[in-house]
VOBA-761452 format. One record per residue (C-alpha): x negated, y, z; residue in three letters; chain. Coordinates in steps of 0.1 Angstrom, whole numbers, plus 5000, padded with zeros to 4 digits. Each point is the difference from the previous one (the first is absolute). Last residue first. Example, Ala and Ser with C-alpha at 12.3 -4.5 7.8 and 13.67 -1.06 7.14 Angstrom:
<atoms>
{{4863, 4989, 5071}, SER, A}
{{5014, 4966, 5007}, ALA, A}
</atoms>
This chain:
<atoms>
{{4768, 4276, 3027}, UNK, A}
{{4976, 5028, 5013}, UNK, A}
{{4994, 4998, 5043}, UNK, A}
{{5029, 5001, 5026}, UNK, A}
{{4985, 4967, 5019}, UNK, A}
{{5006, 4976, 4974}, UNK, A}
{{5022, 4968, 5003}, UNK, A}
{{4980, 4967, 5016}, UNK, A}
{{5005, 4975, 4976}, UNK, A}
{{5001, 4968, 5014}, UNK, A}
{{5042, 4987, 5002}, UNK, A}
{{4996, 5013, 5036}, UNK, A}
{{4983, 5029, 4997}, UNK, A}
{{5029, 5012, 4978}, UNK, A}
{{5003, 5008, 4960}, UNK, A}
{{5038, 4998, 4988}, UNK, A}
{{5028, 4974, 4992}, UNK, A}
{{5018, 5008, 5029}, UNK, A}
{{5037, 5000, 4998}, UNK, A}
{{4997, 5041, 4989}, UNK, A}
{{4977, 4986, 4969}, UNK, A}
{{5027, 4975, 4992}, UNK, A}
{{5030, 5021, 5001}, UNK, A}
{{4989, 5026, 4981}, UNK, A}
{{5024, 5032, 4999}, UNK, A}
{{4977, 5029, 5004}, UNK, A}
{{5012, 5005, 5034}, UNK, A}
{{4994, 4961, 5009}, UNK, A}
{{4962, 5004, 4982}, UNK, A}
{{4996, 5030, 5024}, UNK, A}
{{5010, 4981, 5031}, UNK, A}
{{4979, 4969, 4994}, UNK, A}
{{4969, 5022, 4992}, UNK, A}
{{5001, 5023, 5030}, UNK, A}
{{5009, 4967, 5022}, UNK, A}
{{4967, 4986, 4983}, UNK, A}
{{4981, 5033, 5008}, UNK, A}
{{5016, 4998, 5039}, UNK, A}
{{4983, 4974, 5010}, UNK, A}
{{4965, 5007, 4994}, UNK, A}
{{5002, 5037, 5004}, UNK, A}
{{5008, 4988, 5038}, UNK, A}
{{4971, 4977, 4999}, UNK, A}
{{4980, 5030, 4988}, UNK, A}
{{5008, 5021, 5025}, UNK, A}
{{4971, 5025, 4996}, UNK, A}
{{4990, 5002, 5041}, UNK, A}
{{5010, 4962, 4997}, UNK, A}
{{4974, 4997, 4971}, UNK, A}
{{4976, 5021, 5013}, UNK, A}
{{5001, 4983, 5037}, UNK, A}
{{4993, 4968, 4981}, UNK, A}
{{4968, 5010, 4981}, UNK, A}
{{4990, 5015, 5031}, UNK, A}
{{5005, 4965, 5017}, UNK, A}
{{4975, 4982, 4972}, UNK, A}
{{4973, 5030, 5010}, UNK, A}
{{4990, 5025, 4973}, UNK, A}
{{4974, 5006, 4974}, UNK, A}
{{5030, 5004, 4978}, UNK, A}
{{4988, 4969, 4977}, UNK, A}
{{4990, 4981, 5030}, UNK, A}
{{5036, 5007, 5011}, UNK, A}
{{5019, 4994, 4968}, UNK, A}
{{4984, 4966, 5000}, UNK, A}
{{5011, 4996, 5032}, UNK, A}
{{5034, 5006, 4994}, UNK, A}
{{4999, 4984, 4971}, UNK, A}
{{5001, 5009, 4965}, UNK, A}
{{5024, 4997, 4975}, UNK, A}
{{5007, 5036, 4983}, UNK, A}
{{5023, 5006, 5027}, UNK, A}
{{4978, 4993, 5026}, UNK, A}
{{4980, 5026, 4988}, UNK, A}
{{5019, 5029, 4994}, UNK, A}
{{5018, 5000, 5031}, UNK, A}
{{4965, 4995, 5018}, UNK, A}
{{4992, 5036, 4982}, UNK, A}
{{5036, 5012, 5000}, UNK, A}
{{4999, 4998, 5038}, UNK, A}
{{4967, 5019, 5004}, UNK, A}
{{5015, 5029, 4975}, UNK, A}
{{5034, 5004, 5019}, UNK, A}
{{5032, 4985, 4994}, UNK, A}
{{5033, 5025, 5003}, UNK, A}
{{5003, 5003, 4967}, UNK, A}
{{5002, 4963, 4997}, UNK, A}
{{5024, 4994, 5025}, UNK, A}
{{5024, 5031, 4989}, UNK, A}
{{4999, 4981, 4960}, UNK, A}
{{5011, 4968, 5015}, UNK, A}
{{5031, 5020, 5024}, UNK, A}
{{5007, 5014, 4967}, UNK, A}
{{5000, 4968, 4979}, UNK, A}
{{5019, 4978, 5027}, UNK, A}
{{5029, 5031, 5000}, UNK, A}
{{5003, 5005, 4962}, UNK, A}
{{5005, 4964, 4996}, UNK, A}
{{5027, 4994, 5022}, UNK, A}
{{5011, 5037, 4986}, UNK, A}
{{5001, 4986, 4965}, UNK, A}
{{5023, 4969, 5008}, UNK, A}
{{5022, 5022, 5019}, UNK, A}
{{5005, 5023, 4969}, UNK, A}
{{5000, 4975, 4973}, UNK, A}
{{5004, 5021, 4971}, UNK, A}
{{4965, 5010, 5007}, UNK, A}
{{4976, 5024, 5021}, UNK, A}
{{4970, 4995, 5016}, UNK, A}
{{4982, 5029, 5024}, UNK, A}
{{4969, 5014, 5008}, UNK, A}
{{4985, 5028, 5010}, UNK, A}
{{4985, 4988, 5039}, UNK, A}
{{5034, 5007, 5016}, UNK, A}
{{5027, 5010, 4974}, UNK, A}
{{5007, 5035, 4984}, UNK, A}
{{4981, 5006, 4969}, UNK, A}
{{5005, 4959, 4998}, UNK, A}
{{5036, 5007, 4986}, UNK, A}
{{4986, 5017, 4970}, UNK, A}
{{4978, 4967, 4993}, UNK, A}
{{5028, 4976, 5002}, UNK, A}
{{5021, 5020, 4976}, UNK, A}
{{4970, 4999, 4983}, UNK, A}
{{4996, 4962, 5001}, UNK, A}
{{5035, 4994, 4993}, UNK, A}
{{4999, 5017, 4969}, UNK, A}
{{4968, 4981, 4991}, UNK, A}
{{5018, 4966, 5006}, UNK, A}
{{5029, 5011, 4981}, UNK, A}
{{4982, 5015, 4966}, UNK, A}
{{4978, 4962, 5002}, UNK, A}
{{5036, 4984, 4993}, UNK, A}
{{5017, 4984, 5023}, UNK, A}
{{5003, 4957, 4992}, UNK, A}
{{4988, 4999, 5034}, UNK, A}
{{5011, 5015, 5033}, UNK, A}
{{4984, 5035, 5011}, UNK, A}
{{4973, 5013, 5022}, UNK, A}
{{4987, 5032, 4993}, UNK, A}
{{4972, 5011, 5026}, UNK, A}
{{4992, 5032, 5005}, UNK, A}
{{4967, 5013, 5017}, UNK, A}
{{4989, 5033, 5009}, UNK, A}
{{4959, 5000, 5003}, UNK, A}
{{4970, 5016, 5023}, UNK, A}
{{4990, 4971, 5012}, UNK, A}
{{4974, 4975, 4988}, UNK, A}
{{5015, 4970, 5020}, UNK, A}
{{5038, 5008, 4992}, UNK, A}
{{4991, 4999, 4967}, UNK, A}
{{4980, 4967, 5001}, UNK, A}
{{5033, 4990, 5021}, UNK, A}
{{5023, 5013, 4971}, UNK, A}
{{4980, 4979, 4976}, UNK, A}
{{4995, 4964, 5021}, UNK, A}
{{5041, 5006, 5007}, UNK, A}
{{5010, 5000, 4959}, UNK, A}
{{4972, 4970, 4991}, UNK, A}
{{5021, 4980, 5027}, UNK, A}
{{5031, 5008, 4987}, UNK, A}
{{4994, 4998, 4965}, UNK, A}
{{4998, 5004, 4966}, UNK, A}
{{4992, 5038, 5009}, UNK, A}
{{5003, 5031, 4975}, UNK, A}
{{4980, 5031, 5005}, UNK, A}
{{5016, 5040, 5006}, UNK, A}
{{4967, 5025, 5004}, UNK, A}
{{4999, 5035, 5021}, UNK, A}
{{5001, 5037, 4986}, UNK, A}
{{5028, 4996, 4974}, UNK, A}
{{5003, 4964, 4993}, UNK, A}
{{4968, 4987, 4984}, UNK, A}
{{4999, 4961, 4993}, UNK, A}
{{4988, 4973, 5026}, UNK, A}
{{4981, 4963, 4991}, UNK, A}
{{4986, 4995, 5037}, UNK, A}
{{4967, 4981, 4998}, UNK, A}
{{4983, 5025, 5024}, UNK, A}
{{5023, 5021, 5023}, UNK, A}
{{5012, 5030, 4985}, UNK, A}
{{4981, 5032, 4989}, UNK, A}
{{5005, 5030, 5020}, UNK, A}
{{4998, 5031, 4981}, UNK, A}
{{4987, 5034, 5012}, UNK, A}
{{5024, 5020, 5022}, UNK, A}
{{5031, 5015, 4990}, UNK, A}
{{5028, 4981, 5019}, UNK, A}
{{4988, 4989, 5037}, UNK, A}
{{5018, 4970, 5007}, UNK, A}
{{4982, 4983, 4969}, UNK, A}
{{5025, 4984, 4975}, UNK, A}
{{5011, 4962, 4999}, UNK, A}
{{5027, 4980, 4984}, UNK, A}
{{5004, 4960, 5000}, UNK, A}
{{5020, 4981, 4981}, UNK, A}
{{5015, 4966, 5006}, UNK, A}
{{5022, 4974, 4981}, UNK, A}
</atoms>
Protein backbone atom coordinates (compact mmCIF):
# COMPACT_ATOMS: atom_id res chain seq x y z
CA UNK A 1 0.00 0.00 0.00
CA UNK A 2 1.03 3.70 -0.63
CA UNK A 3 0.15 7.14 0.59
CA UNK A 4 1.22 10.18 -0.24
CA UNK A 5 1.27 13.59 1.98
CA UNK A 6 1.86 17.00 0.81
CA UNK A 7 1.76 20.63 2.31
CA UNK A 8 3.20 23.88 0.78
CA UNK A 9 6.79 24.73 2.07
CA UNK A 10 5.67 28.08 2.91
CA UNK A 11 2.71 27.48 5.63
CA UNK A 12 -0.06 30.25 5.40
CA UNK A 13 -0.30 31.09 1.93
CA UNK A 14 -3.33 30.49 -0.33
CA UNK A 15 -4.11 26.81 -1.12
CA UNK A 16 -2.38 24.73 -3.57
CA UNK A 17 -4.62 22.23 -5.14
CA UNK A 18 -3.03 18.79 -6.12
CA UNK A 19 -2.19 17.47 -9.32
CA UNK A 20 -5.28 16.77 -11.55
CA UNK A 21 -6.96 13.36 -11.09
CA UNK A 22 -5.46 12.84 -7.65
CA UNK A 23 -8.44 11.76 -5.15
CA UNK A 24 -6.69 13.67 -1.74
CA UNK A 25 -8.59 14.60 1.60
CA UNK A 26 -7.71 17.62 3.88
CA UNK A 27 -4.99 17.14 6.44
CA UNK A 28 -4.23 20.25 8.19
CA UNK A 29 -2.81 22.72 5.69
CA UNK A 30 -1.70 20.14 2.87
CA UNK A 31 -3.80 16.98 1.40
CA UNK A 32 -3.10 13.04 2.34
CA UNK A 33 -4.43 10.67 -1.14
CA UNK A 34 -4.34 6.98 -1.47
CA UNK A 35 -2.26 5.21 -4.35
CA UNK A 36 -2.95 1.63 -5.88
CA UNK A 37 0.21 1.82 -7.08
CA UNK A 38 3.77 2.34 -7.65
CA UNK A 39 3.77 3.79 -10.79
CA UNK A 40 0.59 6.04 -10.15
CA UNK A 41 2.62 6.93 -6.60
CA UNK A 42 5.99 8.37 -8.52
CA UNK A 43 3.88 10.18 -11.65
CA UNK A 44 2.26 12.27 -8.36
CA UNK A 45 5.32 13.19 -6.46
CA UNK A 46 7.08 14.10 -9.74
CA UNK A 47 4.00 16.48 -10.86
CA UNK A 48 4.75 17.81 -7.31
CA UNK A 49 8.14 17.99 -7.67
CA UNK A 50 7.46 19.74 -11.15
CA UNK A 51 5.20 22.63 -9.65
CA UNK A 52 7.42 23.26 -6.72
CA UNK A 53 6.74 24.67 -3.73
CA UNK A 54 5.70 21.26 -1.88
CA UNK A 55 6.90 18.77 1.16
CA UNK A 56 6.29 15.34 0.18
CA UNK A 57 5.91 12.01 2.19
CA UNK A 58 5.60 8.92 0.98
CA UNK A 59 4.09 5.95 3.12
CA UNK A 60 5.12 2.81 1.89
CA UNK A 61 4.04 -0.24 3.69
CA UNK A 62 3.44 -4.18 2.95
CA UNK A 63 -0.07 -5.30 2.32
CA UNK A 64 -2.78 -6.65 4.24
CA UNK A 65 -2.00 -2.92 6.56
CA UNK A 66 -4.70 -1.14 6.98
CA UNK A 67 -5.31 2.39 5.16
CA UNK A 68 -4.44 4.01 9.16
CA UNK A 69 -0.75 2.46 8.51
CA UNK A 70 -0.07 3.68 5.08
CA UNK A 71 -1.16 7.29 6.12
CA UNK A 72 0.97 7.08 9.33
CA UNK A 73 3.82 6.24 7.38
CA UNK A 74 3.21 8.93 5.02
CA UNK A 75 3.43 11.61 7.70
CA UNK A 76 6.08 10.28 9.38
CA UNK A 77 7.44 10.42 5.85
CA UNK A 78 6.35 13.92 5.44
CA UNK A 79 7.92 15.37 8.86
CA UNK A 80 11.19 13.74 7.81
CA UNK A 81 11.13 15.66 4.34
CA UNK A 82 11.35 19.19 6.46
CA UNK A 83 14.92 18.20 6.51
CA UNK A 84 15.92 16.18 3.34
CA UNK A 85 17.31 17.52 -0.11
CA UNK A 86 14.50 18.67 -2.45
CA UNK A 87 11.56 17.95 0.60
CA UNK A 88 11.00 14.69 0.28
CA UNK A 89 11.36 11.55 1.87
CA UNK A 90 9.63 7.82 2.14
CA UNK A 91 9.31 6.11 5.09
CA UNK A 92 8.09 2.36 5.99
CA UNK A 93 8.75 -0.59 8.09
CA UNK A 94 11.17 -1.40 5.60
CA UNK A 95 13.77 1.06 6.29
CA UNK A 96 16.39 0.12 3.47
CA UNK A 97 13.71 -0.62 1.11
CA UNK A 98 12.21 3.02 1.73
CA UNK A 99 15.56 4.80 1.40
CA UNK A 100 16.26 2.87 -2.16
CA UNK A 101 13.20 4.51 -3.05
CA UNK A 102 13.59 7.66 -1.28
CA UNK A 103 16.94 8.20 -2.99
CA UNK A 104 15.78 7.55 -6.97
CA UNK A 105 12.67 9.84 -6.08
CA UNK A 106 14.74 12.77 -4.78
CA UNK A 107 17.46 12.70 -7.24
CA UNK A 108 14.08 12.51 -9.94
CA UNK A 109 12.43 15.38 -8.27
CA UNK A 110 16.23 17.59 -8.18
CA UNK A 111 16.21 16.80 -12.30
CA UNK A 112 13.09 18.19 -12.84
CA UNK A 113 13.39 21.26 -10.71
CA UNK A 114 16.35 21.84 -12.20
CA UNK A 115 14.78 21.84 -16.03
CA UNK A 116 14.19 25.02 -17.54
CA UNK A 117 11.15 26.29 -19.63
CA UNK A 118 12.78 25.39 -23.26
CA UNK A 119 13.55 21.93 -22.02
CA UNK A 120 10.05 21.27 -20.59
CA UNK A 121 8.72 22.45 -23.96
CA UNK A 122 10.44 19.58 -26.17
CA UNK A 123 10.13 17.52 -22.75
CA UNK A 124 6.61 17.95 -23.09
CA UNK A 125 6.32 16.96 -26.49
CA UNK A 126 8.05 13.96 -26.99
CA UNK A 127 6.48 12.72 -24.16
CA UNK A 128 3.10 13.04 -25.32
CA UNK A 129 4.28 10.96 -28.61
CA UNK A 130 5.70 13.11 -30.93
CA UNK A 131 8.87 13.14 -32.65
CA UNK A 132 11.66 14.90 -32.53
CA UNK A 133 10.97 16.63 -35.56
CA UNK A 134 7.58 16.91 -35.01
CA UNK A 135 8.37 18.70 -31.78
CA UNK A 136 10.69 20.90 -33.75
CA UNK A 137 8.25 22.26 -36.41
CA UNK A 138 5.94 22.51 -33.62
CA UNK A 139 8.63 24.67 -31.51
CA UNK A 140 9.59 26.62 -34.59
CA UNK A 141 12.86 25.08 -33.97
CA UNK A 142 15.67 23.11 -35.60
CA UNK A 143 15.60 18.97 -35.26
CA UNK A 144 19.18 19.44 -33.28
CA UNK A 145 17.58 22.07 -30.89
CA UNK A 146 15.00 19.75 -30.13
CA UNK A 147 17.88 17.44 -29.07
CA UNK A 148 20.05 19.94 -27.18
CA UNK A 149 16.72 20.58 -25.03
CA UNK A 150 16.24 17.23 -24.16
CA UNK A 151 19.94 16.49 -23.07
CA UNK A 152 20.03 20.10 -21.47
CA UNK A 153 16.59 18.59 -19.60
CA UNK A 154 17.97 15.00 -19.18
CA UNK A 155 15.19 13.36 -20.30
CA UNK A 156 16.92 10.07 -21.11
CA UNK A 157 18.17 10.10 -17.67
CA UNK A 158 14.38 10.80 -16.23
CA UNK A 159 13.80 7.94 -18.64
CA UNK A 160 15.65 5.45 -16.68
CA UNK A 161 15.42 6.34 -13.58
CA UNK A 162 11.21 6.64 -13.33
CA UNK A 163 11.03 2.73 -13.81
CA UNK A 164 13.91 2.20 -11.13
CA UNK A 165 11.70 4.87 -8.98
CA UNK A 166 8.78 2.55 -9.54
CA UNK A 167 10.52 -0.85 -8.99
CA UNK A 168 11.97 0.47 -5.70
CA UNK A 169 8.86 1.99 -4.30
CA UNK A 170 6.63 -1.11 -5.03
CA UNK A 171 9.67 -3.34 -3.20
CA UNK A 172 9.22 -0.82 -0.06
CA UNK A 173 5.61 -1.19 -0.18
CA UNK A 174 6.01 -4.92 -0.19
CA UNK A 175 5.03 -5.90 -3.96
CA UNK A 176 7.05 -8.26 -5.34
CA UNK A 177 5.75 -8.16 -8.79
CA UNK A 178 5.69 -4.45 -9.40
CA UNK A 179 9.43 -4.05 -7.84
CA UNK A 180 10.37 -7.21 -10.54
CA UNK A 181 9.19 -5.00 -13.21
CA UNK A 182 5.73 -5.13 -14.14
CA UNK A 183 5.67 -1.32 -14.77
CA UNK A 184 5.39 1.36 -17.71
CA UNK A 185 8.94 1.68 -19.74
CA UNK A 186 9.81 2.96 -23.22
CA UNK A 187 10.58 -0.36 -23.92
CA UNK A 188 7.40 -2.30 -23.32
CA UNK A 189 5.63 1.19 -25.47
CA UNK A 190 4.50 3.49 -23.03
CA UNK A 191 6.65 6.23 -22.60
CA UNK A 192 6.09 7.30 -18.60
CA UNK A 193 5.11 10.98 -18.14
CA UNK A 194 7.42 13.80 -17.88
CA UNK A 195 6.33 15.07 -14.12
CA UNK A 196 2.87 16.23 -15.48
CA UNK A 197 -0.93 15.18 -13.55
CA UNK A 198 -1.38 11.27 -13.18
Amino acid sequence: MLALAAVPRAPGGPPRPPPAGLATAPAGEGWTALLGDAARAVDAVLALARQGGWRIGVGAVPDPAGDADVLLAARRALAAGARRPARLAVRGPDPAAAADAQAVLTALAVLLARRTAPAWAAVDLVAAGRTRAAAAAELGVSRQAVAQRLAAGLWDLEQELRPTAVRLLARAAGDRAGARGDHRTPENGTTPSSGGPP
